[in-house]
N, C-alpha and C positions, 0 to 999 in steps of 0.2 A: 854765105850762111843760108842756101837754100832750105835746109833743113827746120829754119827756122819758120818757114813761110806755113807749111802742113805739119798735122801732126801722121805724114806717110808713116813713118815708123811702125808707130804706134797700131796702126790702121793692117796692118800686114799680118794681126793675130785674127785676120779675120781670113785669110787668105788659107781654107783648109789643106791641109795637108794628105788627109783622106779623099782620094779620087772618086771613087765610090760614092762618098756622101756627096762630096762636089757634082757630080752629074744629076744626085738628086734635088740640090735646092738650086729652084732657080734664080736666076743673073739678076733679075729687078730684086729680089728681097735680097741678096747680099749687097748692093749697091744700099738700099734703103738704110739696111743695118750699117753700113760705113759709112752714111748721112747722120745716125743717129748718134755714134761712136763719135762723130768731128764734132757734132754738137754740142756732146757733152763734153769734148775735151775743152774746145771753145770756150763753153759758155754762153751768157747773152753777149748782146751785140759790143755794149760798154765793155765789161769785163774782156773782151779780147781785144779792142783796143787801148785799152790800160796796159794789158801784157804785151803786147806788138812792140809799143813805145816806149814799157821797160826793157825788153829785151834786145831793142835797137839800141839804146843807151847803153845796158849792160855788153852788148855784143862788141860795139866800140870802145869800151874802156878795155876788154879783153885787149882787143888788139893792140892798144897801145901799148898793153904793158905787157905782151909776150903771153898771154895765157889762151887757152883754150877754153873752149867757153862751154863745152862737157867732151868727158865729167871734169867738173872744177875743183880742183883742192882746196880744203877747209880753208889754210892760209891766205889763199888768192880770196875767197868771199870775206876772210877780216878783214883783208885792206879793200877792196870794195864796200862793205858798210862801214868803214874810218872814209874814206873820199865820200860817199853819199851824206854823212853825217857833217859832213862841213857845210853842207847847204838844204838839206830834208830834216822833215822832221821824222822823231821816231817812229808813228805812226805810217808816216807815207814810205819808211825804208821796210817799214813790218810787210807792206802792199810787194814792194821789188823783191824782198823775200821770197813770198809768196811764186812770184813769177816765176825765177829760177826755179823751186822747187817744180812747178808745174813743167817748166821745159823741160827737167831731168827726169820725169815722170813720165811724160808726152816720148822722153828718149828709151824707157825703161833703166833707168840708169839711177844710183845710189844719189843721192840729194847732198851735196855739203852742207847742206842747211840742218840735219840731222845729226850733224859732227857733234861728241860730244863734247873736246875742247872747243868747237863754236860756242856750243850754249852756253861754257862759261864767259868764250869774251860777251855774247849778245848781253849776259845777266849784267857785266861790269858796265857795258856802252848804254845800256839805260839804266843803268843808278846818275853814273856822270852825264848824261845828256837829258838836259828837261825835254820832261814826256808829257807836259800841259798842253794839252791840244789847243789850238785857238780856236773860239768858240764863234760861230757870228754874231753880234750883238742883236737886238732886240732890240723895235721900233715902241714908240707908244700910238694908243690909238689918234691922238693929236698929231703927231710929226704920218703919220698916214692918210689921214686924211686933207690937212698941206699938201703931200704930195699927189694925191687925186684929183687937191682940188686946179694943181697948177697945169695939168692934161689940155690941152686945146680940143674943142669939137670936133674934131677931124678924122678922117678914118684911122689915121694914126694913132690918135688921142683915143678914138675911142676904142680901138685895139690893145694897146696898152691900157687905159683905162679894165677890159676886161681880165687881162693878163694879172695883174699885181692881186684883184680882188677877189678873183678864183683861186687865186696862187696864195692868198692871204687865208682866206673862209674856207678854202679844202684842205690847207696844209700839204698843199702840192711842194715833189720834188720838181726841182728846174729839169728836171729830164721827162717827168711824167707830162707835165705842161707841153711840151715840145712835141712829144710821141700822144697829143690827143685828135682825134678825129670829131668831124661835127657829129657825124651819127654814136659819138660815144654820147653825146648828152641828151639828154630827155628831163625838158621841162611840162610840168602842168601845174595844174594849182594851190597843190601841196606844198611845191618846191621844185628843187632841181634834185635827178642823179646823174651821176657820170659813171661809168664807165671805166675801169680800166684793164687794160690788156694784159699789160705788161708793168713791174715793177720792181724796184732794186729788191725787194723783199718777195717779188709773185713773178719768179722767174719763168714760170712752167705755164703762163698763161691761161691760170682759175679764176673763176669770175670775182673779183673783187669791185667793191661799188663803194661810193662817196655821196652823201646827199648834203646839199648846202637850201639851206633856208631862205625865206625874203627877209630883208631889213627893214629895219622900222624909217630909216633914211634912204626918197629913192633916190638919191645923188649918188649913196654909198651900197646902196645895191646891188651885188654879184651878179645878179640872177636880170636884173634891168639893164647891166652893163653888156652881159654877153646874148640878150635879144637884140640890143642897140649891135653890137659887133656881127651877128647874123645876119640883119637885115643887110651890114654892109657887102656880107659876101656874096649871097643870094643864094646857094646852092645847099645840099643837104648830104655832101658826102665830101671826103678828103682832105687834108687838114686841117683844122682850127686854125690856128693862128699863123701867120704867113708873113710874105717879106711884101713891104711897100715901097713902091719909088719914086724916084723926084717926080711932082705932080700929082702926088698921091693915088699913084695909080696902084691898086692890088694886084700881087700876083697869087698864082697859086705855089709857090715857093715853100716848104715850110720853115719855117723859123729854128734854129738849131738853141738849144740849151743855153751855150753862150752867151749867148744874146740876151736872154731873160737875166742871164745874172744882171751885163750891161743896163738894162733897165731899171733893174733894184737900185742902181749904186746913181745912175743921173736921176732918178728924181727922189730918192735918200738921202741919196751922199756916200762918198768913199769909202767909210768903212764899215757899210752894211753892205751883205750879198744875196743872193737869192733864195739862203739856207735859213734869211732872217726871217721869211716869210713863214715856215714851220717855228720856228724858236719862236716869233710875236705871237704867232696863231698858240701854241701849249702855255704861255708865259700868262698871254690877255685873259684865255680862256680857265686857265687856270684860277687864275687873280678872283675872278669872278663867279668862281665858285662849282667850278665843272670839276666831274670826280674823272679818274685815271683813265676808265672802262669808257667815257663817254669822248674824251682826247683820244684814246686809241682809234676807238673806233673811223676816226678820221686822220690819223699820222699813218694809221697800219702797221703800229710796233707793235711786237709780239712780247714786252716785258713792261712792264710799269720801272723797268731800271732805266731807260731808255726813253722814259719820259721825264724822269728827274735830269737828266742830262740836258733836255730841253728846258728843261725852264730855269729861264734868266733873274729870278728874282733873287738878288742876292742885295737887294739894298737892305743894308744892316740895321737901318735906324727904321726903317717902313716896314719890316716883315722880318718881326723881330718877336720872339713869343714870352721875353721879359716882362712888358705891359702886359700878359694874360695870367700873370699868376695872382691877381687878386688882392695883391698889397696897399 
């Protein structure tokens, strides 16, 4: 399944057929432009390895069962989302979707996924199949601060200590955390900005920035936490947050996304994740009286629908708008 490795295919509309024009543009700009073409076919970094690992999946279940894996027949992709469907959810088969389409595209080749008896079966498979997403739960600010206060002094401690409270007060994704550098931040007496590069929503690398505040608590202070973590590293350039080892030795290692889930859930608990860190961050902030525009401005959702998604307040007897009608 070479084919699947590049999108060569794809890349060969680049390859003029006009000799003439050929001699006129030169060799670095059409290599550039077929840097530019892989990229976009790609994507960022994630988003192609999402597709890589669905399509290693998809490409082995072809095999198994005798099909071809383009172009695939409408049939072959309903019993492929019926076998996906016994273990994913709707949502995550909407993603391996997605992927096919892009490899049949990447082939130039017609989509099954466009079949219009498909989109009757997909209509049936999500009527019958709950499409409730599961949501991450949502910390309170007591069970948070528990968990900050249980950190050890250590450079461990206090690297995670910075980790959860940035991750908490910026509304940081577990990936944006991961992908920050020291020279993204800039503190002075205002406060802190950060920096970011890159993002599930700022693909294109525009300047997008985050500022988080001092707390009125310096125990529970972001901005106190991640000087304490600076000083441990000493340097002023290359990754933020890193891997430590026995002995507490620092490396300059960076720390992979994973990880920071891992983090959420040992000093949480199991069934919070690293997503709970944005859902407390809209829910708390919410709660407390911050309007939509001012949440945005630090999730970086571009809809106010998408913020009610986040927020976890659904206690029925607490924020309930019964007691407001004046009875």
């Amino acid at each position: 399944m070479s084919q699947l490795d590049t999108p060569s295919q794809t890349l060969t509309i680049l390859s003029a057929p006009d000799q003439s024009l050929s001699l006129r543009v030169d060799e670095q700009i059409r290599q550039q432009a077929r840097e530019f073409l892989r990229a976009g076919l790609q994507g960022s970094a994630n988003s192609h390895r999402a597709f890589m690992t669905d399509i290693k999946q998809y490409a082995a279940w072809c095999g198994e069962n005798g099909y071809e894996s383009t172009p695939l027949l409408p049939v072959a992709l309903v019993e492929y989302v019926t076998f996906l469907g016994r273990t994913r959810s709707y949502f995550t088969i909407q993603r391996h979707l997605a992927s096919i389409a892009k490899l049949h595209r990447q082939q130039r080749l017609d989509s099954p996924t466009t079949d219009e008896q498909f989109k009757v079966f997909l209509k049936g498979f999500k009527l019958k199949k709950t499409v409730r997403q599961k949501q991450a739960p949502d910390f309170s600010l007591k069970q948070f601060r528990q968990a900050l206060d249980a950190l050890p002094h250590t450079p461990t401690g206090l690297r995670n200590r910075a980790i959860l409270l940035l991750g908490f007060t910026g509304a940081f994704r577990r990936s944006e955390l991961a992908q920050l550098d020291v020279d993204h931040v800039l503190i002075d007496e205002a406060g802190m900005v950060i920096r970011l590069q890159r993002s599930k929503t700022n693909q294109f690398g525009e300047v997008e920035e985050k500022a988080v505040g001092y707390a009125r608590e310096a125990e529970y202070c972001p901005i106190a936490a991640l000087e304490a973590w600076l000083t441990i590293l000493g340097r002023e350039q290359g990754p933020l947050f890193v891997r430590i080892r026995k002995g507490e030795r620092v490396t300059s290692a960076r720390l992979s996304d994973e990880w920071v889930n891992v983090l959420v859930q040992q000093q949480l608990g199991a069934p919070f994740t690293a997503h709970s860190l944005r859902a407390s961050f809209v829910t708390i902030a919410k709660a407390n009286g911050a309007d939509d525009v001012e949440v945005m401005n630090q999730t970086k959702h571009r809809t106010t629908t998408m913020i009610q998604r986040y927020d976890r307040r659904r206690n029925i007897r607490k924020h309930n708008a019964s007691g407001k009608l004046g009875l």
